[in-house]
TORMAR-449380 format. One record per residue (C-alpha): chain; residue number from 1; residue in one letter; x, y negated, z. Coordinates in Angstrom, 3 decimals. Example, Ala and Ser with C-alpha at 12.3 -4.5 7.8 and 13.67 -1.06 7.14 Angstrom:
2
<r ch="A" i="1" aa="a" xx="12.300" yy="4.500" zz="7.800"/>
<r ch="A" i="2" aa="s" xx="13.670" yy="1.060" zz="7.140"/>
END
This chain:
185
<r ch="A" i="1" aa="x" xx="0.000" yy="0.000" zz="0.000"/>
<r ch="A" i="2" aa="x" xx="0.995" yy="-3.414" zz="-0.549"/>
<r ch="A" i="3" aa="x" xx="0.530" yy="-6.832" zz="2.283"/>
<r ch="A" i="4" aa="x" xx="0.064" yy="-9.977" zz="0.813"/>
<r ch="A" i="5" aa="x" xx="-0.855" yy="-13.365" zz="2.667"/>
<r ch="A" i="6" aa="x" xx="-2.244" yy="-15.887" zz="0.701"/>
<r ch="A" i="7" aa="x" xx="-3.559" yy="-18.938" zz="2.843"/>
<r ch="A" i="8" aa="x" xx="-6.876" yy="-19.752" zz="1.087"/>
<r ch="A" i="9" aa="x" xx="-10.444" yy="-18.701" zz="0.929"/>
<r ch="A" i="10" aa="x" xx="-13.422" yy="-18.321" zz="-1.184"/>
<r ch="A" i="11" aa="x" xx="-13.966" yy="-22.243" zz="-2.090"/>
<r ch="A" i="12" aa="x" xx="-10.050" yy="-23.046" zz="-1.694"/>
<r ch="A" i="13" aa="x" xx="-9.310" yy="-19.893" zz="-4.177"/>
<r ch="A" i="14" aa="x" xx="-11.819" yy="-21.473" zz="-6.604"/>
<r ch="A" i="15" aa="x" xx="-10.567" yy="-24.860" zz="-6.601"/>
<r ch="A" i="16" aa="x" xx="-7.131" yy="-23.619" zz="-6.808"/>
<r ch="A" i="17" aa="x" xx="-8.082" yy="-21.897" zz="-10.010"/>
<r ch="A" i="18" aa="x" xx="-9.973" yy="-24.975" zz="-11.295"/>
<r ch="A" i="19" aa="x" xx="-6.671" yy="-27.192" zz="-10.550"/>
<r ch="A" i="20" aa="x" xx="-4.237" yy="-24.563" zz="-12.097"/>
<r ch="A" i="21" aa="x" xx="-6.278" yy="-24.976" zz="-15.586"/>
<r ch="A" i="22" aa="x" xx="-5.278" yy="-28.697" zz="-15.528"/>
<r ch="A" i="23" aa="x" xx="-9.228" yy="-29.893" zz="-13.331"/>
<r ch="A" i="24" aa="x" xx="-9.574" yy="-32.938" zz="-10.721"/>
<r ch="A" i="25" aa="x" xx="-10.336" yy="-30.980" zz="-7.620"/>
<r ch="A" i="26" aa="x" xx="-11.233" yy="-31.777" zz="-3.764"/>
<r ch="A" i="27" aa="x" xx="-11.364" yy="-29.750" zz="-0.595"/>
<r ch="A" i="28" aa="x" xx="-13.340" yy="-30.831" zz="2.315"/>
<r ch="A" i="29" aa="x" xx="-12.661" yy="-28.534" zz="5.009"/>
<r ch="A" i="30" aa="x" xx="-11.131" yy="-27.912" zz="8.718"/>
<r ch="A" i="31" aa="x" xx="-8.422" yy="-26.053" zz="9.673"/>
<r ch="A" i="32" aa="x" xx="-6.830" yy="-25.207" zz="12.991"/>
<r ch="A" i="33" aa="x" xx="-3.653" yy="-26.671" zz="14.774"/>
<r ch="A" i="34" aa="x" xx="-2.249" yy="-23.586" zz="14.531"/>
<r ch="A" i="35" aa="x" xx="0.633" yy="-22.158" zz="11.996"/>
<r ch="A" i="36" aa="x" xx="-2.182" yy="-20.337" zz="9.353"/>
<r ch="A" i="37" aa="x" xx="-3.642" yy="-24.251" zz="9.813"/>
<r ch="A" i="38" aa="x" xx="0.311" yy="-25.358" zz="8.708"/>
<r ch="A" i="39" aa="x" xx="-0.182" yy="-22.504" zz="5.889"/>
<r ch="A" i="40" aa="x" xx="-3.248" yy="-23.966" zz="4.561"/>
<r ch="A" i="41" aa="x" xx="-2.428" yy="-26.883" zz="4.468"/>
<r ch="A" i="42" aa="x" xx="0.717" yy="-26.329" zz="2.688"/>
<r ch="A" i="43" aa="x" xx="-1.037" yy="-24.099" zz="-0.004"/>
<r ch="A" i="44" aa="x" xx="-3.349" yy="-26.695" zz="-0.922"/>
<r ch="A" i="45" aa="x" xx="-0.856" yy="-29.027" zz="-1.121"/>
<r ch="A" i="46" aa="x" xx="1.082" yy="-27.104" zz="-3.546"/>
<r ch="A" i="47" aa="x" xx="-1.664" yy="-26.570" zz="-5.499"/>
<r ch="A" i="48" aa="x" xx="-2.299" yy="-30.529" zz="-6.349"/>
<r ch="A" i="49" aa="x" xx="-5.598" yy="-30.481" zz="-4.631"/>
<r ch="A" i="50" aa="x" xx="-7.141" yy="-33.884" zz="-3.252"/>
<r ch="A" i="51" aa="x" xx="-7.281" yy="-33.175" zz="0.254"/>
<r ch="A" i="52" aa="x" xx="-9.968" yy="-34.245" zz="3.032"/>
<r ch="A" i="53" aa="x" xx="-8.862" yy="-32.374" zz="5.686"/>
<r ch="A" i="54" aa="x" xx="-9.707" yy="-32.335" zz="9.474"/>
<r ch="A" i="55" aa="x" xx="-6.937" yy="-30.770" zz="11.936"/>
<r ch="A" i="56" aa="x" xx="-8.587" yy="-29.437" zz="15.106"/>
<r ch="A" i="57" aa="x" xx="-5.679" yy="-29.330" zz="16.971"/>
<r ch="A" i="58" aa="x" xx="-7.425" yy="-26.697" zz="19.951"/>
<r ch="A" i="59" aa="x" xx="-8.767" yy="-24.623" zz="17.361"/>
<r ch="A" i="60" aa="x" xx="-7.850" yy="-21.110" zz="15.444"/>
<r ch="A" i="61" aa="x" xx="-7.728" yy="-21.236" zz="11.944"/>
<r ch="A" i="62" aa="x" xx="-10.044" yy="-19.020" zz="10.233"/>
<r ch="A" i="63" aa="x" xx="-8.674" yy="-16.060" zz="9.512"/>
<r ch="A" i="64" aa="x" xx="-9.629" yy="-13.168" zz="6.966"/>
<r ch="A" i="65" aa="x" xx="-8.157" yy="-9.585" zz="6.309"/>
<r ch="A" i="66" aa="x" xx="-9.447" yy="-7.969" zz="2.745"/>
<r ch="A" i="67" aa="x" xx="-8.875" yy="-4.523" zz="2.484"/>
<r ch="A" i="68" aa="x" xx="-9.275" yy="-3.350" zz="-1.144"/>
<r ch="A" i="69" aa="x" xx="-9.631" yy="0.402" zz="-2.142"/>
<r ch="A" i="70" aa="x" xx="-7.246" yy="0.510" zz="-4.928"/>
<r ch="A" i="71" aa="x" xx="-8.420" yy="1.661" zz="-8.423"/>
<r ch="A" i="72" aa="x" xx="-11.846" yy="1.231" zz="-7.207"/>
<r ch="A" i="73" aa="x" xx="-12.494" yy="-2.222" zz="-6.758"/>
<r ch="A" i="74" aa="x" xx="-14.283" yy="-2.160" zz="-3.480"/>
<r ch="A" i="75" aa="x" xx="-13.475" yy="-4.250" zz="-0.654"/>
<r ch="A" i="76" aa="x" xx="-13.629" yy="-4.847" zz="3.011"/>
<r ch="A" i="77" aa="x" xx="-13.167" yy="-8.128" zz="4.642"/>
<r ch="A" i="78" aa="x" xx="-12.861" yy="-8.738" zz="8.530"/>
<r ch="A" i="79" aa="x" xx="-12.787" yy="-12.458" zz="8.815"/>
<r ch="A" i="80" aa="x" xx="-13.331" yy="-14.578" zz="11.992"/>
<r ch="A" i="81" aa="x" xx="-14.219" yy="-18.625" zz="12.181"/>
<r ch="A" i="82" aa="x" xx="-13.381" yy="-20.344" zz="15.413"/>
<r ch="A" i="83" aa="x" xx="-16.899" yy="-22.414" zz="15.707"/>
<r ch="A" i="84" aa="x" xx="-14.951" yy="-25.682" zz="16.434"/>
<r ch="A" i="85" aa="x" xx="-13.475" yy="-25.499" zz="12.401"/>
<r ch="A" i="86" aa="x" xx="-17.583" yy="-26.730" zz="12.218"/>
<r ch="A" i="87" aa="x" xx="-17.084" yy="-29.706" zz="9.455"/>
<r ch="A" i="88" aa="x" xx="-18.971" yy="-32.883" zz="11.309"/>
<r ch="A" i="89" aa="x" xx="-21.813" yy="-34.062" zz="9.059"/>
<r ch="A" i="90" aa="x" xx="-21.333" yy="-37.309" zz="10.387"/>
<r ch="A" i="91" aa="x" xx="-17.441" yy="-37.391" zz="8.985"/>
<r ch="A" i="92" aa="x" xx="-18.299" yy="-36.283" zz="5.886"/>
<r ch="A" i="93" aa="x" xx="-18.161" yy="-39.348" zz="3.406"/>
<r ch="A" i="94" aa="x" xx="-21.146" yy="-39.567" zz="0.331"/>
<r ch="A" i="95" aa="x" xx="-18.463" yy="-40.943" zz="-2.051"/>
<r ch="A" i="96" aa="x" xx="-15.997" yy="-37.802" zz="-1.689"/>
<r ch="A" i="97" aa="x" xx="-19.191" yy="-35.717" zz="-3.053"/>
<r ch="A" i="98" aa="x" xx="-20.765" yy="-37.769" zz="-5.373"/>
<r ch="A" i="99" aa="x" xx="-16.971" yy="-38.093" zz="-6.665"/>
<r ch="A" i="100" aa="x" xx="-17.143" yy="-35.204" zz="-8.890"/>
<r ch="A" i="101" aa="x" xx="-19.081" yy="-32.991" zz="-11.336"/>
<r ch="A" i="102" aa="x" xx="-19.916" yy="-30.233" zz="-9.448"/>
<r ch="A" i="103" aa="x" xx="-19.975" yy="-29.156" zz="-6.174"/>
<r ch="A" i="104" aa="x" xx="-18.362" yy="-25.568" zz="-4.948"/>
<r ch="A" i="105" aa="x" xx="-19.672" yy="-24.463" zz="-1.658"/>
<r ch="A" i="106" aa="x" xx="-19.501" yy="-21.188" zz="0.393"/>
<r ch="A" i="107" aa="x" xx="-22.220" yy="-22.120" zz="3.361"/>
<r ch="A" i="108" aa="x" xx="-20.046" yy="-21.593" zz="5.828"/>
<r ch="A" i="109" aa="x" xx="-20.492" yy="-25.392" zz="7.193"/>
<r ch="A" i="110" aa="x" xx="-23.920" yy="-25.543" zz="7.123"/>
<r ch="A" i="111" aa="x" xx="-24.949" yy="-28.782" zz="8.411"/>
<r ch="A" i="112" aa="x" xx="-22.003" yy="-30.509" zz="6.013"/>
<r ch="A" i="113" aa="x" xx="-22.840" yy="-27.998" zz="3.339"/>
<r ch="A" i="114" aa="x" xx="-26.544" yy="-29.150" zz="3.334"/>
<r ch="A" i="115" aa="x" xx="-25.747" yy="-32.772" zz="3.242"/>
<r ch="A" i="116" aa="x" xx="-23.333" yy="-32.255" zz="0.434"/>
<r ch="A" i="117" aa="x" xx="-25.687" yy="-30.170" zz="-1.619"/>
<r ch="A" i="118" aa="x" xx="-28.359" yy="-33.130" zz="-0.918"/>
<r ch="A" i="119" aa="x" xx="-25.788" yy="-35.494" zz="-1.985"/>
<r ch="A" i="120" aa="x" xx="-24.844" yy="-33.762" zz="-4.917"/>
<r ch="A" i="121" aa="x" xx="-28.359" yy="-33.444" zz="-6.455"/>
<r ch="A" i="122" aa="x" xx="-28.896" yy="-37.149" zz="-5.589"/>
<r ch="A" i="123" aa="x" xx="-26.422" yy="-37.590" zz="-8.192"/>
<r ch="A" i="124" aa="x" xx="-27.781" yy="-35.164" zz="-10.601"/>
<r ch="A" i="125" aa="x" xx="-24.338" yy="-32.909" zz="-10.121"/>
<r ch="A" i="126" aa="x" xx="-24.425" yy="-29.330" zz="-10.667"/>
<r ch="A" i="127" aa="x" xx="-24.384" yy="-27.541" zz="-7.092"/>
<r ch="A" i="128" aa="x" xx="-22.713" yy="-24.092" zz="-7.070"/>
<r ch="A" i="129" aa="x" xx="-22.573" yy="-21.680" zz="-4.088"/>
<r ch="A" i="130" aa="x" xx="-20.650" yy="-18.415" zz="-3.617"/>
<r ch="A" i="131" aa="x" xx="-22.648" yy="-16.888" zz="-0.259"/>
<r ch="A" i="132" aa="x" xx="-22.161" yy="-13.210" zz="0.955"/>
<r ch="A" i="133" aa="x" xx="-24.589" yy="-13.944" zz="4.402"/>
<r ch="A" i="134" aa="x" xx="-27.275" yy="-16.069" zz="5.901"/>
<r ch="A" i="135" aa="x" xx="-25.117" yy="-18.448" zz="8.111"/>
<r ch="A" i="136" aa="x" xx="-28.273" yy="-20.054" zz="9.604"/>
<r ch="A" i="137" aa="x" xx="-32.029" yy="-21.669" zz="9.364"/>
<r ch="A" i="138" aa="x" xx="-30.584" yy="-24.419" zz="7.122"/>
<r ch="A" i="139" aa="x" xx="-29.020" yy="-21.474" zz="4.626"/>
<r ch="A" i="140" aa="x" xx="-32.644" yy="-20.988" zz="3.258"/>
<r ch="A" i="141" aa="x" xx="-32.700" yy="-25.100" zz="2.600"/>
<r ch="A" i="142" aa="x" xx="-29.283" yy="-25.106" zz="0.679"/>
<r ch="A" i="143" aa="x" xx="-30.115" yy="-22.327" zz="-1.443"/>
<r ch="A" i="144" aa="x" xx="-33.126" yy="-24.358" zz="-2.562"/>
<r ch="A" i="145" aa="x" xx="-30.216" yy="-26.944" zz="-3.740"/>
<r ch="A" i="146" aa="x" xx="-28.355" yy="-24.481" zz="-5.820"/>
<r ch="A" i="147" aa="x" xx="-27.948" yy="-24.483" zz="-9.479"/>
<r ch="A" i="148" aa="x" xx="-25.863" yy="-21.222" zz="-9.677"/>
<r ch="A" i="149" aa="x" xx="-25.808" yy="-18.645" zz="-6.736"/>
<r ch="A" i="150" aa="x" xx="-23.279" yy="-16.154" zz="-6.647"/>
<r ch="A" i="151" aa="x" xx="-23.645" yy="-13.596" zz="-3.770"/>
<r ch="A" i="152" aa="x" xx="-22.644" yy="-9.818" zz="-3.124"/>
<r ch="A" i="153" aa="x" xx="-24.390" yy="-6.969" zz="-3.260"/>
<r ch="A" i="154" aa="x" xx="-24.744" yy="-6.827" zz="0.611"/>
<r ch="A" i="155" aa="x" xx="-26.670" yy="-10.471" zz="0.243"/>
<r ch="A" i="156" aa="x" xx="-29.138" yy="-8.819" zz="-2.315"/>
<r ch="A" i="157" aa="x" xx="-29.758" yy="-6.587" zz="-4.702"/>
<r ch="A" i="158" aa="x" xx="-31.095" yy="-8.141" zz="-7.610"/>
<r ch="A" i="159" aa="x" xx="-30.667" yy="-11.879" zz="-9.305"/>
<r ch="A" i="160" aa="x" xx="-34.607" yy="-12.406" zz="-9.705"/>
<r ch="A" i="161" aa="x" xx="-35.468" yy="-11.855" zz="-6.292"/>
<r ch="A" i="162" aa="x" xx="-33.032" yy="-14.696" zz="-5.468"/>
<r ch="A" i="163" aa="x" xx="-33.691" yy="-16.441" zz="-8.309"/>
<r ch="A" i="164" aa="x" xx="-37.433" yy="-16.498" zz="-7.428"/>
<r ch="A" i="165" aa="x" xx="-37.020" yy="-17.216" zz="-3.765"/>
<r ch="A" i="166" aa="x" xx="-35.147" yy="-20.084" zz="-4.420"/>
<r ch="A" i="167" aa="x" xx="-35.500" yy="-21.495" zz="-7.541"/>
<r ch="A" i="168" aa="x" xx="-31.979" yy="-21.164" zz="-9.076"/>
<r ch="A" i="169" aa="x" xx="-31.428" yy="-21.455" zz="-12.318"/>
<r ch="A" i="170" aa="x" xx="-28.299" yy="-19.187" zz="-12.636"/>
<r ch="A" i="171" aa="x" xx="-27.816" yy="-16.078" zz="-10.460"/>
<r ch="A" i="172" aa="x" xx="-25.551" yy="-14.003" zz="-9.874"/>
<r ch="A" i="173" aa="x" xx="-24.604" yy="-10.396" zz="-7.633"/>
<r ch="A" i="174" aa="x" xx="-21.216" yy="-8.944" zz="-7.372"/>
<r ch="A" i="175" aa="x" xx="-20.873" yy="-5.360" zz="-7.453"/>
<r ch="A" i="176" aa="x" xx="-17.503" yy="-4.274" zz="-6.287"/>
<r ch="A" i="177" aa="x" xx="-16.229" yy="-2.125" zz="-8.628"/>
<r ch="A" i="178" aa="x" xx="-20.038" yy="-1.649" zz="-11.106"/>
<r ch="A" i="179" aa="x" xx="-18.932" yy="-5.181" zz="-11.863"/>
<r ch="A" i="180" aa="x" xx="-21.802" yy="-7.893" zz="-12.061"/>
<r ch="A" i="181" aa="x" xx="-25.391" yy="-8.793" zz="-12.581"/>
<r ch="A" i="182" aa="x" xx="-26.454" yy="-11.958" zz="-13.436"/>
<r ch="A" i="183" aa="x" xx="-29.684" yy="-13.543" zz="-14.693"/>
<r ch="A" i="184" aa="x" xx="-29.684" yy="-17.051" zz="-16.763"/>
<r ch="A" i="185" aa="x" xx="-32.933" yy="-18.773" zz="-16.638"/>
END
C-alpha cells in the first residue's frame, strides 16, 4: 500500500483543479492553529488560490483519512471537524461571493454555506454543491439553492429523487467504482 498526505479537501481539491487549468479561484474557510492548519495553508498558497482564511488558533484542523480499495475504486473516509473550524456568518463578506461565477460548496459550514448560496443566487451565479450527508435543518434550505448537486451513493440513490425534492437542475450520484449517474434537466 501506498501513504500519501495531501492537505486539502473536497472544495479546496476542486478549486485547486480549477486554478491549475489557468481559473480565478477563492477559498473561504477555517483552519486550525495547529501544523495540518500550517499545511493547509501552505497548499493553498502554492496553489495561487485567493485566500480568506480564518486561523482558530485553539482549534484542530479538520482532519480526513481515505482509504481506497485498490483496483476497485471504493473508498472509506474517517474524517473529523473540530466544531470551532464553524465559518462565522457574520465574517463572511457579500463581495468575496458575489466576486465570482460560481460558487463551490460542500455544506459543511452551514450557516455561512446558506448565506453564500443566498448570496450567490442574488447575483444570478451558478451555485454548485458536492454533499455526501445532511449536516443540519438548514441542509434541506441550501439544497433548494443548488444548481448542480453532486452527492454519493450513501446520500441517495437516484438523481430524480433529489432532483425532485429540491428542484436542481443538474444532479448528480457517485458510485464508487459503477462510476456515475447523473440527470440534466
Amino acid at each position: 500500500g501506498q501513504v500519501r498526505v495531501e492537505p486539502r479537501g473536497q472544495v479546496a481539491t476542486a478549486l485547486t483543479t480549477c486554478a491549475r487549468f489557468g481559473l480565478r479561484a477563492r477559498y473561504i474557510g477555517s483552519v486550525g492553529g495547529d501544523s495540518w492548519g500550517k499545511a493547509q495553508v501552505a497548499s493553498l498558497q502554492e496553489e495561487n488560490l485567493e485566500l480568506y482564511l480564518r486561523e482558530v488558533p485553539e482549534a484542530t484542523s479538520q482532519v480526513g483519512i481515505i482509504l481506497i480499495e485498490e483496483g476497485v475504486g471504493e473508498r472509506t473516509i474517517l474524517w473529523r471537524r473540530d466544531p470551532a473550524l464553524q465559518y462565522p456568518v457574520g465574517e463572511l463578506r457579500r463581495e468575496w461571493i458575489t466576486g465570482g461565477k460560481i460558487l463551490h460548496l460542500d455544506g459543511c459550514d452551514s450557516a455561512a454555506a446558506l448565506q453564500a448560496a443566498r448570496w450567490a443566487r442574488e447575483a444570478g451565479m451558478t451555485v454548485v454543491i458536492d454533499i455526501d450527508e445532511i449536516y443540519d435543518s438548514s441542509t434541506h434550505e441550501l439544497l433548494g439553492l443548488v444548481d448542480y448537486l453532486i452527492a454519493s451513493s450513501d446520500f441517495a440513490k437516484d438523481p430524480h429523487e433529489l432532483a425532485d425534492r429540491y428542484g436542481c437542475p443538474v444532479v448528480g450520484i457517485t458510485r464508487g467504482g459503477h462510476g456515475a449517474k447523473f440527470l440534466d434537466r
